[in-house]
C-alpha positions as CSV (number, residue, x, y, z in Angstrom):
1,X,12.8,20.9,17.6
2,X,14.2,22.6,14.9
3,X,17.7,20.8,15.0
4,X,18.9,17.3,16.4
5,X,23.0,16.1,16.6
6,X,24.1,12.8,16.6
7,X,27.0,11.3,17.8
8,X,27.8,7.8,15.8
9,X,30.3,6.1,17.0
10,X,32.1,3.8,14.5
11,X,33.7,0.4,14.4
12,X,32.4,-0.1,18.0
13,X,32.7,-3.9,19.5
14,X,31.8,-3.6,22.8
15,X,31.0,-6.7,25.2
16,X,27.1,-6.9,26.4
17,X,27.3,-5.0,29.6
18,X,29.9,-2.2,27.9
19,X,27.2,-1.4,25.6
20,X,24.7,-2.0,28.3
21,X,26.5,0.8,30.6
22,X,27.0,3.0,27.5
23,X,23.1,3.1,26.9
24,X,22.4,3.6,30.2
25,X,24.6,7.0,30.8
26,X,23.5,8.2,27.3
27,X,19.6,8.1,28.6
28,X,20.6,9.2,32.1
29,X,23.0,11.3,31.9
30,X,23.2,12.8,28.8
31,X,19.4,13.0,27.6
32,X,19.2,10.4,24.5
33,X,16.4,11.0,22.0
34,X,17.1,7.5,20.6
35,X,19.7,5.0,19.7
36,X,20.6,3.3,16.7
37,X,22.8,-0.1,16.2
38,X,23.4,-0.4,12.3
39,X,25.9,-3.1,11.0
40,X,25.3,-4.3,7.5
41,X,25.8,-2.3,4.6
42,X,22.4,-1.7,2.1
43,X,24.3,-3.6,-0.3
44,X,24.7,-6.2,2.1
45,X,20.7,-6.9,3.5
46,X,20.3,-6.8,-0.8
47,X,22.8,-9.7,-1.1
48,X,20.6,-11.4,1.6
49,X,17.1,-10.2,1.0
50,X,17.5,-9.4,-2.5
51,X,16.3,-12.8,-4.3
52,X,13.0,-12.9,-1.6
53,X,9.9,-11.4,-1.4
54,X,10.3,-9.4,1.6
55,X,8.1,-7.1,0.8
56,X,5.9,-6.9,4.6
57,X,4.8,-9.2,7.5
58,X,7.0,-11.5,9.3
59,X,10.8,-12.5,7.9
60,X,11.0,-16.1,8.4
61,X,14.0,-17.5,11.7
62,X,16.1,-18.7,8.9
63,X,16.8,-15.9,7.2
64,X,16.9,-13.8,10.6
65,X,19.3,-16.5,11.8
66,X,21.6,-15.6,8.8
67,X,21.6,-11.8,9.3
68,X,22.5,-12.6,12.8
69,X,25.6,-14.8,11.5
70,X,26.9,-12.4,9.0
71,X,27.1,-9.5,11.5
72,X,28.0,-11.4,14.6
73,X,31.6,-10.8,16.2
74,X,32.1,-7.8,13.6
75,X,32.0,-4.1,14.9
76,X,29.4,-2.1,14.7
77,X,28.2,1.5,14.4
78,X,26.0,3.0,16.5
79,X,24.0,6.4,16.5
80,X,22.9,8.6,19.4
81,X,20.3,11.1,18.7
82,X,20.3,14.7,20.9
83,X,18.2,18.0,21.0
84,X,20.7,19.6,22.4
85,X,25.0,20.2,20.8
86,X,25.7,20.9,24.7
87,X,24.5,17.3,25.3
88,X,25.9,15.9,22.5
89,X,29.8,17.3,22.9
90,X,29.5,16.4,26.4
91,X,28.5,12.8,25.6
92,X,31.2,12.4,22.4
93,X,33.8,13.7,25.4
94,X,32.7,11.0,27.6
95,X,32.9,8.3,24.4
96,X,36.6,9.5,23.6
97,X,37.4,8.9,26.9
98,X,35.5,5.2,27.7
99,X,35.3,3.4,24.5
100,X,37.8,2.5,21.8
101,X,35.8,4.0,18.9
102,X,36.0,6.8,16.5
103,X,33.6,9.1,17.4
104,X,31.7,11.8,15.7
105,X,29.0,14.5,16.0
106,X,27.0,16.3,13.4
107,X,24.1,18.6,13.4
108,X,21.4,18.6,11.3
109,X,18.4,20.3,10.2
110,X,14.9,19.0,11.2
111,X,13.6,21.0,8.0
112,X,16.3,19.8,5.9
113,X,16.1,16.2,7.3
114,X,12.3,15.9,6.5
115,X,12.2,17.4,3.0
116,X,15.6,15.3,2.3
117,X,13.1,12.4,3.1
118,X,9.7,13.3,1.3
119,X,11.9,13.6,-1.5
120,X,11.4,10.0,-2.3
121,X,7.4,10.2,-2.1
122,X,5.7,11.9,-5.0
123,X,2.0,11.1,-6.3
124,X,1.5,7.6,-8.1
125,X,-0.8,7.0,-10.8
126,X,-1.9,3.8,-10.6
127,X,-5.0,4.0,-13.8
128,X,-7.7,6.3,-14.8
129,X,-9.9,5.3,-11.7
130,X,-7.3,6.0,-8.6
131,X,-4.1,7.7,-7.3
132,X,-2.1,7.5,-4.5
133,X,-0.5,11.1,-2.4
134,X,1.7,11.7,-0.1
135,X,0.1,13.1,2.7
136,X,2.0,16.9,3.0
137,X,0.3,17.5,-0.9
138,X,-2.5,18.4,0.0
139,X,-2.8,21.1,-2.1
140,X,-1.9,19.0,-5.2
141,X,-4.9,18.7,-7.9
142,X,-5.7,15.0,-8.0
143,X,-5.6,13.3,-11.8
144,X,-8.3,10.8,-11.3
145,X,-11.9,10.6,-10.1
146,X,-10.8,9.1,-6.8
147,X,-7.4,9.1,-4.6
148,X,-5.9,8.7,-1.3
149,X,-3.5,10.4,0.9
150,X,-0.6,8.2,2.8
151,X,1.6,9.3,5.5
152,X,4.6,7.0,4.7
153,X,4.9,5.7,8.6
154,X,6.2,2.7,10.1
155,X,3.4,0.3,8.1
156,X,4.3,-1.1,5.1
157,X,2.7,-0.3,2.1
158,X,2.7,3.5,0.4
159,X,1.8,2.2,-3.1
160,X,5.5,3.2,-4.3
161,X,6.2,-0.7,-3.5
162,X,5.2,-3.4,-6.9
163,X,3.1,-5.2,-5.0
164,X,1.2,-2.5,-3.8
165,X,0.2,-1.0,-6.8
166,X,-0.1,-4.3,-8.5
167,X,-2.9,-5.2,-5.7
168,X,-4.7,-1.6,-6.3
169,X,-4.5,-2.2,-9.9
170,X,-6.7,-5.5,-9.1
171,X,-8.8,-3.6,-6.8
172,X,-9.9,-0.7,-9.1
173,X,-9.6,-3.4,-12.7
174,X,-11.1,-6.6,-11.5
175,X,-13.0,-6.5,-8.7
176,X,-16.6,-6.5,-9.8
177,X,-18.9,-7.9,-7.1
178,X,-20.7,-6.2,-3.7
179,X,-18.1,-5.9,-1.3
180,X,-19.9,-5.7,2.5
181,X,-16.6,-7.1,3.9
182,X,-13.0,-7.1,3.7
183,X,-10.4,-8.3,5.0
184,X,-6.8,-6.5,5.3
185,X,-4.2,-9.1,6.5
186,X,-1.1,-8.2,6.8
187,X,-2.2,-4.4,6.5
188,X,0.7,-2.3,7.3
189,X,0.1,1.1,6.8
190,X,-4.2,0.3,5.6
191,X,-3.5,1.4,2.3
192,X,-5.6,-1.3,0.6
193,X,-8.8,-1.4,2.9
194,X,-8.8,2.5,3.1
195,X,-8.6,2.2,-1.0
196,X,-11.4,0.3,-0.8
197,X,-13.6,2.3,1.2
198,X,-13.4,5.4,-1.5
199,X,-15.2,3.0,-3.9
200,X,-17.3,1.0,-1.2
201,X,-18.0,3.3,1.2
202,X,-20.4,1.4,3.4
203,X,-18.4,-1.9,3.5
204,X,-16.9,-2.9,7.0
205,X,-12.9,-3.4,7.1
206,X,-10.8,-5.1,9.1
207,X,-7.2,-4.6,9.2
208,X,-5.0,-7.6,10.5
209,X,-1.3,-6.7,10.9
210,X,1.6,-8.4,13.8
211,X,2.6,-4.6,14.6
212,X,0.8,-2.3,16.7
213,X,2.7,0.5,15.0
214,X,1.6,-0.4,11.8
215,X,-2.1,-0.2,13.5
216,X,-1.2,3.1,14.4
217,X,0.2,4.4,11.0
218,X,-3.2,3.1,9.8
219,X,-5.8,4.7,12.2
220,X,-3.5,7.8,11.1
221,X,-4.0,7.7,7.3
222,X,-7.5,6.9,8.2
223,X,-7.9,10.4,9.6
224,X,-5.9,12.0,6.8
225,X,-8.8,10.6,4.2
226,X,-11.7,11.4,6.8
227,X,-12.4,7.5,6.7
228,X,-12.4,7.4,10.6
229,X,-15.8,7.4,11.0
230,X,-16.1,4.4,8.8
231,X,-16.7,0.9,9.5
232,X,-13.6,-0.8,10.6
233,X,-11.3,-2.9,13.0
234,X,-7.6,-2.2,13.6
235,X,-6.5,-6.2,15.1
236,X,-3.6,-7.9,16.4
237,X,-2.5,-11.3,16.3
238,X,-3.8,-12.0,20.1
239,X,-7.6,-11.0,19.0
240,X,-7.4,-13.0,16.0
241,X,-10.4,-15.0,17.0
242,X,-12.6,-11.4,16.5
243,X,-11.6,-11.6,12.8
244,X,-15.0,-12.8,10.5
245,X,-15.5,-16.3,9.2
246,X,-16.5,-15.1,5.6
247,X,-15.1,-12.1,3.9
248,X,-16.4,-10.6,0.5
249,X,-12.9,-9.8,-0.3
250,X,-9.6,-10.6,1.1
251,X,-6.2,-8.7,0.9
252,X,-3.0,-10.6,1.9
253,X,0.1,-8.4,0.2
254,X,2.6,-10.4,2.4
255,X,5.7,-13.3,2.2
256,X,5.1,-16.2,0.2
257,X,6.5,-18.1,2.6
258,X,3.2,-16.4,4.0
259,X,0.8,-17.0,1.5
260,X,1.7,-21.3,2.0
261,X,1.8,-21.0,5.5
262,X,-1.7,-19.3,5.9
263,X,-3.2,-21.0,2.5
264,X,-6.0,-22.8,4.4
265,X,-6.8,-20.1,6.6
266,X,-6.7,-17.0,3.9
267,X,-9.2,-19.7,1.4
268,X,-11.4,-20.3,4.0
269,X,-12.4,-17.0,4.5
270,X,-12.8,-15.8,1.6
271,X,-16.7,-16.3,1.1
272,X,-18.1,-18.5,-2.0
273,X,-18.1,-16.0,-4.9
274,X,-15.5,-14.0,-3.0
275,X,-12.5,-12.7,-4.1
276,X,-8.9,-12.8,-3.0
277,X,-6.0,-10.9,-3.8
278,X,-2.4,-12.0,-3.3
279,X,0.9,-10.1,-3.8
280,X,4.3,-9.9,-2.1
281,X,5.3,-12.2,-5.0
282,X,8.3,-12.3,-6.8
283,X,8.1,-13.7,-10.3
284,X,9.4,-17.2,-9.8
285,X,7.3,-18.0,-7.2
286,X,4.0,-17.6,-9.0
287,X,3.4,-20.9,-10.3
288,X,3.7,-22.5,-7.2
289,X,1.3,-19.9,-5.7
290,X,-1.0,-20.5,-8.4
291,X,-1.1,-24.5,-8.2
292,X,-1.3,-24.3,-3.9
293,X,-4.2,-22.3,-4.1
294,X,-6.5,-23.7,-7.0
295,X,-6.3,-27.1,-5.7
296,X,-7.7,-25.1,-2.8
297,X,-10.5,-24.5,-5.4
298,X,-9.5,-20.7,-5.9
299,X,-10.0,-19.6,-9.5
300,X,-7.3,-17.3,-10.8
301,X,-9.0,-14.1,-12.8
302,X,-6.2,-12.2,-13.2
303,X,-2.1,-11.9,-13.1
304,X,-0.5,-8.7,-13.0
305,X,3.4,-8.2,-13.2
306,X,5.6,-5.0,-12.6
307,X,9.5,-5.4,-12.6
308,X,10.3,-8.0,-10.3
309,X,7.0,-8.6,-8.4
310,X,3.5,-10.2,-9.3
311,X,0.0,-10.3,-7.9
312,X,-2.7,-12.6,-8.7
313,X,-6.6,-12.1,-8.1
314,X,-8.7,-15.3,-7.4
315,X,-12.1,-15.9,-6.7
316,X,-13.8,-18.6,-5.0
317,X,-16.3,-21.2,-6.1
318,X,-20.3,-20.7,-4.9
């Protein structure tokens, strides 16, 4: 497809089954690649999300239950997606006639549209040891003795995020024992357990994350590093029981509402003289992290800060 149209339609308050109805010709009778409902700003979700740590996993009721408030009863814009300018004109006609909304159409490149977006993704050094490339450079000339290529998917976690980098930074810096087993929770797009497998190749890997698309985005940057062959898992939530009791080293670049929820779990399995590294930490909340887990009899090694956002690296008592 080498161009798409979308029709937005803006400022649009319809009742449940108007929308409903509207949905259901779009898909039916005008061929809808996909809709969008969009209703808050970017500036907006920052004045909401800004002061939390946000930065993967699971967004905590609360906060969901006060996006929900700010947007509810105010008009919102939606966008229908088309292969096809016949289908689109046809279903802006149909809008302009059934809905109070302004309505609009525009056409786009697919070329344009995908270079427009891999202009945000260029290769991160993260030290001597290790960098991080988006997947279409493959013909760039890497900088450092070992790298990894990500296809920025649905799964958190390119390593242009803090906490990322912060948490490879620990990886390639600290970490100094045998690692036969590790533990990816939270995993988004595998970034960290695939890191891990270019300096421990024959360690086994399991990768924990609520999504199955970021499972997906995963197995796919697996295949990008030829790491498919490798030793791992891809797990959901409802096969948690198949995760490990002990791990040599445990990942968990999540929420630190997170982190205290999961404390006793994410201590217990890291193994004695394991290590375990936690990010998704914004600056403030560090001390509190700190003093949960070493009365959990976690050591901390080492604390890393960049901008906003921290990552600590503990180990665990034999």
């Amino acid at each position: 497809m080498d161009k798409f149209w979308v029709v937005t339609l803006f400022h649009f308050q319809p009742t449940e089954n108007e929308r409903g109805s509207l949905e259901s010709v779009a898909v039916e009778q005008f061929n809808t690649l996909g809709i969008e409902e969009f209703s808050l700003s970017e500036a907006e979700v920052d004045a909401i999300l800004g002061e939390r740590a946000y930065s993967g996993g699971d967004i905590p009721e609360t906060v969901l239950d006060e996006v929900e408030t700010t947007v509810l009863g105010r008009p919102a814009n939606y966008r229908f997606f088309f292969a096809t300018a016949d289908d689109a004109e046809k279903f802006k006609y149909h809008c302009t006639k059934q809905v109070l909304a302004e309505v609009q159409v525009e056409e786009h490149e697919q070329q344009d549209w995908n270079a427009e977006w891999k202009k945000h993704y260029s290769p991160i050094l993260v030290n001597d040891k290790f960098e991080i490339i988006p997947s279409w450079m493959m013909d760039y000339r890497p900088k450092t003795p070992q790298h990894i290529y990500i296809y920025p998917g649905m799964g958190f976690g390119t390593g242009s995020h803090e906490t990322t980098f912060l948490c490879l930074k620990l990886l390639t810096e600290e970490v100094d024992i045998p690692l036969n087993s590790v533990l990816d929770f939270g995993s988004g797009s595998g970034i960290l357990g695939l890191a891990t497998f270019k300096f421990y190749e024959n360690a086994q890997v399991d990768f924990y994350d609520i999504d199955p698309e970021a499972n997906k985005n995963c197995y796919q940057n697996a295949e990008l590093n030829k790491l498919e062959n490798l030793s791992f898992r891809l797990l959901l939530p409802e096969v948690r029981e198949k995760l490990k009791p002990e791990y040599d080293l445990v990942f968990a670049n999540i929420l630190e509402s997170i982190l205290m929820l999961e404390i006793d779990y994410l201590t217990k399995v890291t193994r004695p003289g394991g290590g375990l590294i936690l990010s998704g930490l914004l600056r403030p909340q560090v001390p509190g992290i700190i003093e949960a887990y070493t009365k959990k009899g976690m050591t901390l090694k080492r604390h890393l800060e960049k901008g906003d956002w921290a990552a600590l690296y503990f180990t665990k008592g034999q």
